[in-house]
FIKOLZA-1660 file (N, C-alpha, C; in steps of 0.1 Angstrom, whole numbers, plus 5000, padded with zeros to 4 digits):
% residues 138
   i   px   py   pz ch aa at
   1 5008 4988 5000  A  X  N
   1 5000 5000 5000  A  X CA
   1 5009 5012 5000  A  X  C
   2 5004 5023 4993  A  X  N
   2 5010 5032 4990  A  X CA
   2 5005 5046 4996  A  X  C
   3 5009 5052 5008  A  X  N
   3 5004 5062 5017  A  X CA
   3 5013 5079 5019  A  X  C
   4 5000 5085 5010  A  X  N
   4 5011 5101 5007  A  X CA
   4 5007 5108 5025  A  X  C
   5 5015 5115 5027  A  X  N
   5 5012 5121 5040  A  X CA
   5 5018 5131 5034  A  X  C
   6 5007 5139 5035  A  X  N
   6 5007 5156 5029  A  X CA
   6 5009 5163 5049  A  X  C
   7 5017 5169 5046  A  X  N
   7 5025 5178 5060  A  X CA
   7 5028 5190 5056  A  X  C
   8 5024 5203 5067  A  X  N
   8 5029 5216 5067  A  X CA
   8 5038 5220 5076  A  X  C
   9 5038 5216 5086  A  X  N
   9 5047 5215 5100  A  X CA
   9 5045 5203 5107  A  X  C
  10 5059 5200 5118  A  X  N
  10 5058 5196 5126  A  X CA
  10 5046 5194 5139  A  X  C
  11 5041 5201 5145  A  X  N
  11 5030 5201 5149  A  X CA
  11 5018 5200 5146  A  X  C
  12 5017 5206 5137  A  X  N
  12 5003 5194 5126  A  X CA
  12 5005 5182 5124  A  X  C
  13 5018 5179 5120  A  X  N
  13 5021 5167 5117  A  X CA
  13 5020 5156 5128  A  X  C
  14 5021 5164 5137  A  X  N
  14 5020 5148 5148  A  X CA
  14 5011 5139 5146  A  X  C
  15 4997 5144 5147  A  X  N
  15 4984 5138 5149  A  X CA
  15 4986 5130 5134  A  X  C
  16 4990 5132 5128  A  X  N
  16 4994 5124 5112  A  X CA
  16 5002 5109 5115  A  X  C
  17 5010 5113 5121  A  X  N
  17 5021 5106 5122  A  X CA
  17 5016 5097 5135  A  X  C
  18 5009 5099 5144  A  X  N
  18 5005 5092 5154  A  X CA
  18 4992 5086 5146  A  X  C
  19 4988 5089 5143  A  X  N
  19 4974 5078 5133  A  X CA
  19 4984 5061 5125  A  X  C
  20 4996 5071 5119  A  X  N
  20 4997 5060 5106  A  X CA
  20 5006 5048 5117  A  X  C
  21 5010 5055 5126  A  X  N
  21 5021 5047 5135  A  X CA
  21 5011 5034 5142  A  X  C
  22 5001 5045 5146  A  X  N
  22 4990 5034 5156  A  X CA
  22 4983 5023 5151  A  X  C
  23 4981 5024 5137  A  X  N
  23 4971 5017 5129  A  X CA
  23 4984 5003 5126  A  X  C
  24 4974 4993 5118  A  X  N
  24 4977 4982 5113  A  X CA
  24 4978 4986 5099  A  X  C
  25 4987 4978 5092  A  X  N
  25 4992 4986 5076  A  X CA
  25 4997 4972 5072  A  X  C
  26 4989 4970 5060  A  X  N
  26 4998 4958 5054  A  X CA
  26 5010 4957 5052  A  X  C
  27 5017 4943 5049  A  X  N
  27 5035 4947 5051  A  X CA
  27 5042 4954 5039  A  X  C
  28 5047 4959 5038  A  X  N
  28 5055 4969 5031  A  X CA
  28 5051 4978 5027  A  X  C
  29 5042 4981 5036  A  X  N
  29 5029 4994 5030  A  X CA
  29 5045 5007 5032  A  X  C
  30 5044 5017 5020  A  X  N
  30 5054 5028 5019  A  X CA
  30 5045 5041 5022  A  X  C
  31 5055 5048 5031  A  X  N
  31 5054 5065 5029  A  X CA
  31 5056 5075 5025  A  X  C
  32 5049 5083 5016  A  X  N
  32 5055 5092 5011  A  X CA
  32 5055 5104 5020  A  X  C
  33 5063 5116 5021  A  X  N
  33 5060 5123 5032  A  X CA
  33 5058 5135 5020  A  X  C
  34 5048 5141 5017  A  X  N
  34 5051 5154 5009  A  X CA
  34 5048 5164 5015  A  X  C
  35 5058 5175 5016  A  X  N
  35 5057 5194 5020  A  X CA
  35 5055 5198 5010  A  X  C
  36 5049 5214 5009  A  X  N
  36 5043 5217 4996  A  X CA
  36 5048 5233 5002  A  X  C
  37 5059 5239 4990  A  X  N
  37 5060 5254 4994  A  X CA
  37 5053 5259 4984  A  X  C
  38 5051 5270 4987  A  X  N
  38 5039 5276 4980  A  X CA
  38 5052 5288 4970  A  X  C
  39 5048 5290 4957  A  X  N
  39 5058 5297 4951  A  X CA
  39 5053 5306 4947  A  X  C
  40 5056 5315 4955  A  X  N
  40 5056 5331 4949  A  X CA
  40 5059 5336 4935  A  X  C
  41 5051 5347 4934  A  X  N
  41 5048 5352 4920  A  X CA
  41 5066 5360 4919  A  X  C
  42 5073 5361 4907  A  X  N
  42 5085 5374 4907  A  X CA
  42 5079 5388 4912  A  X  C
  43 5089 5395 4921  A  X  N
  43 5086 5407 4922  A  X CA
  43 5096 5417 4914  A  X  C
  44 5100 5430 4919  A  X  N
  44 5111 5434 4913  A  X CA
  44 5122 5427 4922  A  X  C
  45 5124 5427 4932  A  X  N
  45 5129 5420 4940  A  X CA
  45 5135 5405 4941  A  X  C
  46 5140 5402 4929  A  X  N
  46 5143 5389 4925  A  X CA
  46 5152 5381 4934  A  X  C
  47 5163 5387 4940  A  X  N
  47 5173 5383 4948  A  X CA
  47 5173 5375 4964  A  X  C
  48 5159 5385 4965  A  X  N
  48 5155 5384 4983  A  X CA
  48 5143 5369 4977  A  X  C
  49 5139 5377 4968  A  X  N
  49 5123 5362 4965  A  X CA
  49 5129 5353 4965  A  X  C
  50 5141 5347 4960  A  X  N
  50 5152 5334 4955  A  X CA
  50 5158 5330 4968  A  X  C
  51 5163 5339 4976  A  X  N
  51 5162 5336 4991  A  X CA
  51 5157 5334 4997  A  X  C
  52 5145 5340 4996  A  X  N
  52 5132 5331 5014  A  X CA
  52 5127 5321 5005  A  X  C
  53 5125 5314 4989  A  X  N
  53 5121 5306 4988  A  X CA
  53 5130 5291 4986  A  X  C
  54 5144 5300 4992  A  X  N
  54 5154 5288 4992  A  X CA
  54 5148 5284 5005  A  X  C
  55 5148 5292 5017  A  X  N
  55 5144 5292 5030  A  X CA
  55 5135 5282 5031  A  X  C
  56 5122 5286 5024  A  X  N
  56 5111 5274 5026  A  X CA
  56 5114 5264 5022  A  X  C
  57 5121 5260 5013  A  X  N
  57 5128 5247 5009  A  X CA
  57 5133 5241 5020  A  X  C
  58 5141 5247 5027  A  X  N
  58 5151 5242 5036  A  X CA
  58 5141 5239 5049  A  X  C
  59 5132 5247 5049  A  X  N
  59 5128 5242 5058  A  X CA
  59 5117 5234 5055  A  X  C
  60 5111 5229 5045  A  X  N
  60 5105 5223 5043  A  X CA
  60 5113 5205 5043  A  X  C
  61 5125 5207 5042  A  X  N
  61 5132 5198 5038  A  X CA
  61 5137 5188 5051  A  X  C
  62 5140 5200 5059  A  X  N
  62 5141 5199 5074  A  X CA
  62 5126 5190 5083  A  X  C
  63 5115 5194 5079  A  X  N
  63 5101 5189 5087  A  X CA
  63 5098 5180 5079  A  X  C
  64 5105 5174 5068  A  X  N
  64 5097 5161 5063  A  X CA
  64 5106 5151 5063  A  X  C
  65 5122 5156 5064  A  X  N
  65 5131 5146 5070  A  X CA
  65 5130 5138 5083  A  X  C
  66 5124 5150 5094  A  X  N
  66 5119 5146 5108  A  X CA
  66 5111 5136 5109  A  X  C
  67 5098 5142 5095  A  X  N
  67 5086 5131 5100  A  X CA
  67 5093 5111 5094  A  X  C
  68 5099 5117 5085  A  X  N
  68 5101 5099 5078  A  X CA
  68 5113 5095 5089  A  X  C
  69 5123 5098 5094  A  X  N
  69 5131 5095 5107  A  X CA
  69 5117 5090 5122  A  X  C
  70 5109 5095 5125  A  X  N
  70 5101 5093 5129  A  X CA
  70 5093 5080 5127  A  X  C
  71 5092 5081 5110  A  X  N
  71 5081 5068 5104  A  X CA
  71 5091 5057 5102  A  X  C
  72 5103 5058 5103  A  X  N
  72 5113 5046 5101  A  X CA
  72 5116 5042 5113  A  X  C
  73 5117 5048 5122  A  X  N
  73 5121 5042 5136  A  X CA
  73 5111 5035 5141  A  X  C
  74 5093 5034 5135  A  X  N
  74 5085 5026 5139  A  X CA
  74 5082 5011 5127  A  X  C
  75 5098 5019 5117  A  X  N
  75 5094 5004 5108  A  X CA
  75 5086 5005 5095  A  X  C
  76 5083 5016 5092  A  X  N
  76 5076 5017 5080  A  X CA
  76 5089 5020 5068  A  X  C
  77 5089 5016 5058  A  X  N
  77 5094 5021 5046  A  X CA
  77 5087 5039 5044  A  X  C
  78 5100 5049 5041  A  X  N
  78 5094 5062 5044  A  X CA
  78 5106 5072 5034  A  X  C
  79 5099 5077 5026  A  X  N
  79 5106 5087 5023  A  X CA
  79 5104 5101 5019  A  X  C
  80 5104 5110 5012  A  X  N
  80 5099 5120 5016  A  X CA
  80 5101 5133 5001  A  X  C
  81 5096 5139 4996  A  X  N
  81 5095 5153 4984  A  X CA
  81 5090 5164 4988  A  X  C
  82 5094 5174 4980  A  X  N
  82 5089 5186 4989  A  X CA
  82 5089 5192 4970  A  X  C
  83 5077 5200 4968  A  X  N
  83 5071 5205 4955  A  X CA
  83 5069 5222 4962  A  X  C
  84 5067 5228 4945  A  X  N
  84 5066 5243 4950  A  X CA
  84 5053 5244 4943  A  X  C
  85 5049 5247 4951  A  X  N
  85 5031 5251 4936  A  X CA
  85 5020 5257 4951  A  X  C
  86 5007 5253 4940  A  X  N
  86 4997 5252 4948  A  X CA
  86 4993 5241 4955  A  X  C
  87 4992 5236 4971  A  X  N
  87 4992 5229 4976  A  X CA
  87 4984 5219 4975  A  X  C
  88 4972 5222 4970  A  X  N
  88 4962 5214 4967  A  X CA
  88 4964 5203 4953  A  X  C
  89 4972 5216 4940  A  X  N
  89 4976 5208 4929  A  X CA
  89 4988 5200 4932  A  X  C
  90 4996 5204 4940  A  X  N
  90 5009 5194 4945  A  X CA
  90 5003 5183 4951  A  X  C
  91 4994 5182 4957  A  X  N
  91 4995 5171 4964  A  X CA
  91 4986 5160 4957  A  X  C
  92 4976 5165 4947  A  X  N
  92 4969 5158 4939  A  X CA
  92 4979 5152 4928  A  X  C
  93 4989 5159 4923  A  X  N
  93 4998 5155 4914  A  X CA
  93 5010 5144 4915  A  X  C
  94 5010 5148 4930  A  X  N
  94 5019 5137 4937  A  X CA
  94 5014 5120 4939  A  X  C
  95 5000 5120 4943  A  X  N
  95 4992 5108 4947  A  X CA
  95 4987 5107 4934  A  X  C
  96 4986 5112 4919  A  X  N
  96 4987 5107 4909  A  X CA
  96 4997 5098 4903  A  X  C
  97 5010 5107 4905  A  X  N
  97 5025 5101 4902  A  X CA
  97 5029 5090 4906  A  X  C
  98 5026 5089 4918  A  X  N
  98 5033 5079 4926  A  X CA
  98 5025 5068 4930  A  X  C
  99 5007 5071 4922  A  X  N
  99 4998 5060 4928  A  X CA
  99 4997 5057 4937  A  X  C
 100 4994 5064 4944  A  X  N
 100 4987 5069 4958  A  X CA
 100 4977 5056 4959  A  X  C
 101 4974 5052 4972  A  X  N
 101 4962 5043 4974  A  X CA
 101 4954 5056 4984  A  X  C
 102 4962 5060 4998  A  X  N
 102 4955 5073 5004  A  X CA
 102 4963 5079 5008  A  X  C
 103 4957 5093 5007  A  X  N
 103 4963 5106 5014  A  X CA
 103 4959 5104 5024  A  X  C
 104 4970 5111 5034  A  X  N
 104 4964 5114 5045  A  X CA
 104 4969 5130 5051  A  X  C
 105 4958 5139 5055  A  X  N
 105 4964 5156 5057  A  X CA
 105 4956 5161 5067  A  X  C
 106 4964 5168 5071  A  X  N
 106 4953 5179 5081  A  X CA
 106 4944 5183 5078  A  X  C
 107 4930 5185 5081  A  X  N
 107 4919 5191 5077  A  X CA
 107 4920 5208 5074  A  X  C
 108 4935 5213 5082  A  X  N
 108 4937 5225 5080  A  X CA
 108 4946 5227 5079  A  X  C
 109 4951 5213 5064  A  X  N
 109 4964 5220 5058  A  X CA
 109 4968 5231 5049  A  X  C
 110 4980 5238 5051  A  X  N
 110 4980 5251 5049  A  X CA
 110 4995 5252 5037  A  X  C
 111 5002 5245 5037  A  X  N
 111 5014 5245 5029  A  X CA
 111 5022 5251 5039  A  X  C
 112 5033 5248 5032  A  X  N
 112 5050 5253 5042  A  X CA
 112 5048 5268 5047  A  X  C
 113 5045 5276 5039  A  X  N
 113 5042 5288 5043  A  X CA
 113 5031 5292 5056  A  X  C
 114 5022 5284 5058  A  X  N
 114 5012 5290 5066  A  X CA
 114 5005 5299 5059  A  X  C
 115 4999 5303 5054  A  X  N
 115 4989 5311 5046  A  X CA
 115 4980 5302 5037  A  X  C
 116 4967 5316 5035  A  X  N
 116 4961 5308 5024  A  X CA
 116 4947 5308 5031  A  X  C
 117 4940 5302 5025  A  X  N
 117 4930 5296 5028  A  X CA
 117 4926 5281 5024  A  X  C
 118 4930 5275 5041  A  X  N
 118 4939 5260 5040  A  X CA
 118 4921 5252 5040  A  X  C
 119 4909 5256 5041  A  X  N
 119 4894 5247 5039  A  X CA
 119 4892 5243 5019  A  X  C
 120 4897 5256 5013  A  X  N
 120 4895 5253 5000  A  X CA
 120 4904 5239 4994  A  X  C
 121 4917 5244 5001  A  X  N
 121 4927 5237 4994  A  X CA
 121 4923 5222 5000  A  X  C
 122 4922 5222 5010  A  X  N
 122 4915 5207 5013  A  X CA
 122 4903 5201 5008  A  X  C
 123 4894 5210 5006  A  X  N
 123 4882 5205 4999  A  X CA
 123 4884 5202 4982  A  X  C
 124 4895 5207 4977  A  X  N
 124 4898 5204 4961  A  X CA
 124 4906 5192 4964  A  X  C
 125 4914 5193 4974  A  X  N
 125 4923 5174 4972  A  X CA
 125 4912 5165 4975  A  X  C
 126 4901 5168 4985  A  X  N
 126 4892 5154 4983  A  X CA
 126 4883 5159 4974  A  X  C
 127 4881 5165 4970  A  X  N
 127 4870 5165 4958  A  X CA
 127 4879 5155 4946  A  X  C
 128 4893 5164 4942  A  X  N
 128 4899 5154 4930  A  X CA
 128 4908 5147 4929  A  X  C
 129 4910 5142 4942  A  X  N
 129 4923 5130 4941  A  X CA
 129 4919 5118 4934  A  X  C
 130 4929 5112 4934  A  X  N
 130 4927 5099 4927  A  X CA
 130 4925 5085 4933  A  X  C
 131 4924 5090 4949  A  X  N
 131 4924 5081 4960  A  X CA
 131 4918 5082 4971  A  X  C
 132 4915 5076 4979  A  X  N
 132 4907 5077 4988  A  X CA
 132 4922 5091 4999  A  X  C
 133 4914 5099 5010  A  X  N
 133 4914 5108 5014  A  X CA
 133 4913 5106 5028  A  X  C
 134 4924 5110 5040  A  X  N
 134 4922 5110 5053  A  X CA
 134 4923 5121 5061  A  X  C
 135 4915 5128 5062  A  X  N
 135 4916 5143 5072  A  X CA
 135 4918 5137 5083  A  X  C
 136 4927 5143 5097  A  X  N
 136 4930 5146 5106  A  X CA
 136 4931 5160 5112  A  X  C
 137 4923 5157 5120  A  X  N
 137 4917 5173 5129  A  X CA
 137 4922 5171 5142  A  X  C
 138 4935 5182 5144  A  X  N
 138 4937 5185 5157  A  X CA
 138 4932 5192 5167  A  X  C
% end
């Protein structure tokens, strides 16, 4: 079984991470861990935009390495991608690619950034994924 876990932070992410850990999962069921930074439009400001969106990289790269160190030490096969888009299309594109069986995301996921209006973007991954859909509400 093939299981995307869509993550914006660490603290969101627990209750994610404590679901998939607790549950029974057929054997070699895999994890994908996907962060999703959100990519700003060019400003004139090209230099500083190229910088904080290295930033959210980095730190996107940093909270999804956590979570699969986390999901390996309970035994799961775990690894982890981090996309720049819209969160909703990243994550539907991802559980496309990689044949997703289920997502699983915060009900008030928001992408790496924190912003947004994180009810829409959730309601378009379960409206059009290609797999069945797990909200967790902290």
């Amino acid at each position: 079984m093939k299981v995307l876990l869509a993550i914006d932070d660490i603290p969101s992410s627990a209750d994610a991470v404590d679901l998939i850990t607790s549950k029974q999962w057929p054997p070699d069921t895999a994890v994908r861990v996907l962060s999703v930074a959100k990519q700003e439009s060019p400003s004139r400001n090209l230099p500083a935009l190229r910088q904080a969106q290295r930033e959210v990289a980095l730190r996107a790269d940093d909270v999804t390495a956590r979570v699969v160190d986390l999901l390996e030490a309970s035994g799961f096969l775990a690894d982890s991608v981090v996309r720049f888009g819209e969160s909703d299309t990243a994550i539907i594109d991802e559980a496309k690619g990689w044949s997703a069986d289920l997502i699983i995301m915060s009900g008030r996921y928001n992408g790496v950034t924190q912003g947004g209006t994180s009810n829409e973007s959730v309601q378009r991954v379960v409206s059009h994924a290609p797999c069945r859909v797990q909200l967790v509400f902290t």
